[in-house]
N, C-alpha and C positions, 0 to 999 in steps of 0.2 A: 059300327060304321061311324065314320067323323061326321061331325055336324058339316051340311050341306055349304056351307061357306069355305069348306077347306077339305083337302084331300089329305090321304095318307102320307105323302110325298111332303106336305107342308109339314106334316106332326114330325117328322124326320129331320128336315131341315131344320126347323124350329130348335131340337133335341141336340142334334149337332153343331150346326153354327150359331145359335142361340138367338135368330133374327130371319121373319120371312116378312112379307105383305100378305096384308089378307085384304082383298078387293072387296069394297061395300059391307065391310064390318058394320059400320052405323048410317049406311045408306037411306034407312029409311026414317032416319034421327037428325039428320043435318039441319033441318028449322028448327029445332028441339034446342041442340046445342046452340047453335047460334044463339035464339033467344037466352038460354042459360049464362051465354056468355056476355052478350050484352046487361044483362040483370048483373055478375058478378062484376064486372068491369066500371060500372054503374054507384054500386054496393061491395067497395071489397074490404075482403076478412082480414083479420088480424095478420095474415103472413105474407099479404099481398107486396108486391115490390117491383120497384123501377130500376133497371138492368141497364142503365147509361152511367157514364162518368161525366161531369161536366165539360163541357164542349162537343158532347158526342152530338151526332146528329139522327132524330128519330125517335121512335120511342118502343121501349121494348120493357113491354109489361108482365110479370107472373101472380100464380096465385093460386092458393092449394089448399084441399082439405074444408071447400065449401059443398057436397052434393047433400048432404043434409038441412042445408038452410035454401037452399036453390031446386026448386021441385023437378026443374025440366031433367036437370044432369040425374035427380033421382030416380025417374021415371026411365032414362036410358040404361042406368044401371041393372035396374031391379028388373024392365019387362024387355029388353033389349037380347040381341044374343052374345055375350062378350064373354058373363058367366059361362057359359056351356062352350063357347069355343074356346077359352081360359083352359078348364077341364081341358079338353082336347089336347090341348099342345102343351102341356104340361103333365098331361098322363097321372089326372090327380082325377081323388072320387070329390072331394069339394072346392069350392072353390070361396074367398075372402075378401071382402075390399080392403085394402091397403088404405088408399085416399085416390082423390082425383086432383087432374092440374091442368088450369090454363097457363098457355104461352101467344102472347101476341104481340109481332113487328110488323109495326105500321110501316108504308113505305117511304124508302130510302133512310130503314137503320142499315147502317153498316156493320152493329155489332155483330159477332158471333154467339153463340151457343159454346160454350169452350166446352173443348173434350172433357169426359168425366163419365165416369162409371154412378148408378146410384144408390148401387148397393153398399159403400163406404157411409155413406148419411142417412143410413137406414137403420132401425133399431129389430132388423128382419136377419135373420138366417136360416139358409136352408135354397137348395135349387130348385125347389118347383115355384117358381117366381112369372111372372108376366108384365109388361107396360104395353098397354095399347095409345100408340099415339098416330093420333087423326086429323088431317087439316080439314078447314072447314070452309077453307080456299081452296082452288087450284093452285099446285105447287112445282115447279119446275128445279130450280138455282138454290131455293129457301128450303127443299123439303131434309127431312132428318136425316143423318149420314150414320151408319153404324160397322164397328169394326167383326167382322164376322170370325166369330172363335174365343172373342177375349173374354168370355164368362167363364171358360177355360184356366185361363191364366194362373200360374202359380203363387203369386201376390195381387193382390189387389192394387188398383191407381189411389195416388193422395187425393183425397179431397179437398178440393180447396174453395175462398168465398169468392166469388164470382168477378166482386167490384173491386174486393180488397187486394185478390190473389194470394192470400197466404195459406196456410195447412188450416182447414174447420177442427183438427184436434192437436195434440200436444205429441202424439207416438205417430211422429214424421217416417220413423224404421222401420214400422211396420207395413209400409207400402211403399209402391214404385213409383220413379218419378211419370207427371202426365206426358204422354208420349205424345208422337207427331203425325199420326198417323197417314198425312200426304209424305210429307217427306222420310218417312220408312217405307211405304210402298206399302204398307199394310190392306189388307181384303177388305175395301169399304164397300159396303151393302146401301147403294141409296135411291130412290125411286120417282121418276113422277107421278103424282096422284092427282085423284078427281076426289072432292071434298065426298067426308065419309069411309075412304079407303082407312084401312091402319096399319103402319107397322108393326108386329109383335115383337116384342125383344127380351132378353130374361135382363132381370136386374142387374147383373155383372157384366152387360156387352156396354162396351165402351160408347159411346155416342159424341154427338155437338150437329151441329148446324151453323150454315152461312148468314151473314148478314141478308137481309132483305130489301134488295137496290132497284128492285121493281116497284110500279108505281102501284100495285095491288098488295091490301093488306094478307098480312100472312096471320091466321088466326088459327090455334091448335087447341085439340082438346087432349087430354093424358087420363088415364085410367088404368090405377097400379092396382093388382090381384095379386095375392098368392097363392097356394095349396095346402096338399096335407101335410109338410114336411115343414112348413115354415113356422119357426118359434122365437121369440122376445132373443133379444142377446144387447151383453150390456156394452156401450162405448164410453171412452175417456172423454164422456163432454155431452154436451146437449146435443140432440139428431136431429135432422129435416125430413122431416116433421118433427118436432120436440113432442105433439103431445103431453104436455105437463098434466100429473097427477096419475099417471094410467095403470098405477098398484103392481104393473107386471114383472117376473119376477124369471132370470135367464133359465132359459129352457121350455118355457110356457109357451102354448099354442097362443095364439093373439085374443086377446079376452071380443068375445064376438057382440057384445051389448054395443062396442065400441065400432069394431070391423066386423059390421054380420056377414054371415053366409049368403052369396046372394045364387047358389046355382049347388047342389048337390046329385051324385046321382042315385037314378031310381033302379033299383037290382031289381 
């Protein structure tokens, strides 16, 4: 039976269009993250960044690959149910932390979230994949938009840097250009949620989000998992996440001293 937060019906949908809502994923976490978020926001890591161009107005903050130094996001990881709904809609016997990610626009940024797939800045392959992302706000206009199917796709989207706009690697050929997906008409999958809910989405579903022109901040939590299928694979350039030093070698399961096991199952 599916863990009681999701039904059959979801693990299908998930399978196929690569993207469902899961209602109160971390409902009973939302003061947890919050405080975690506030600490990190406070305190942030090495990868932390400011997502305006000068003269933008607002502010639109990220920051990734802290649940190790930050105990609340640890505590929602490890004793939370995200592992075992992970498993679930991914149809894997374990499950991995990838890393976790805040995203927060204060109100009246305009920016957007640019379309972008993030399985191209990932040093991951393989389809049993997951991102759970969670506002920690209520979210109407601002919440995540996702193109349903395109983890599908016969190439992958370019990846590009967000402020710079140009290719993150040098083998531009190897992928498609970023699509439009309002003005192709494409399947956008987007939701309003109550702080807690999550999107699930597999790595390869294309994503972005609106600017946030409401007078209420928009604060998000992200929590990347993968499965049994997922192994190291090498890119033409540094990943986002870079992870420097990480020994691993293409075709390797992700060394787990690094990304442990946070949810296995019991036969």
């Amino acid at each position: 039976m599916p863990h009681p937060l999701i039904t059959q019906a979801d693990i299908e949908t998930f399978q196929n269009e690569g993207v469902v809502l899961i209602k109160n994923l971390f409902a009973n976490y939302v003061e947890d993250l919050r405080a975690g978020l506030t600490f990190n926001m406070k305190n942030p890591g090495p990868y932390a960044a400011e997502n305006l161009s000068k003269g933008e107005r607002g502010r639109f903050f990220d920051d990734y690959c802290n649940w190790n130094r930050i105990p609340e996001f640890k505590k929602v990881i490890f004793e939370g149910p995200a592992g075992a709904v992970a498993a679930d809609l991914m149809k894997s016997e374990k499950v991995q932390i990838f890393h976790d990610h805040i995203l927060v626009k204060e109100p009246g940024t305009s920016k957007p979230t640019p379309w972008h797939q993030d399985a191209p800045y990932y040093f991951v392959e393989g389809q049993q994949t997951v991102s759970f992302w969670s506002p920690l706000d209520h979210v109407k206009d601002a919440s995540l938009r996702c193109v349903a199917g395109s983890h599908k796709w016969a190439k992958p989207v370019l990846p590009t840097r967000w402020l710079a706009e140009d290719s993150f690697y040098s083998n531009e050929h190897d992928y498609m250009p970023v699509p439009n997906p309002d003005a192709e008409k494409m399947e956008i999958r987007e939701w309003e949620m109550q702080p807690g809910d999550a999107v699930a989405f597999n790595f390869g579903i294309l994503h972005g989000a609106r600017g946030n022109k409401t007078t209420n901040r928009r604060r998000a939590f992200s929590l990347r998992l993968v499965g049994d299928d997922a192994k190291y694979i090498e890119r033409p350039g540094p990943t986002s996440p870079p992870f420097p030093g990480h020994n691993m070698l293409p075709g390797e399961t992700l060394r787990e001293d690094w990304f442990p096991e946070i949810y296995r199952r019991q036969n």
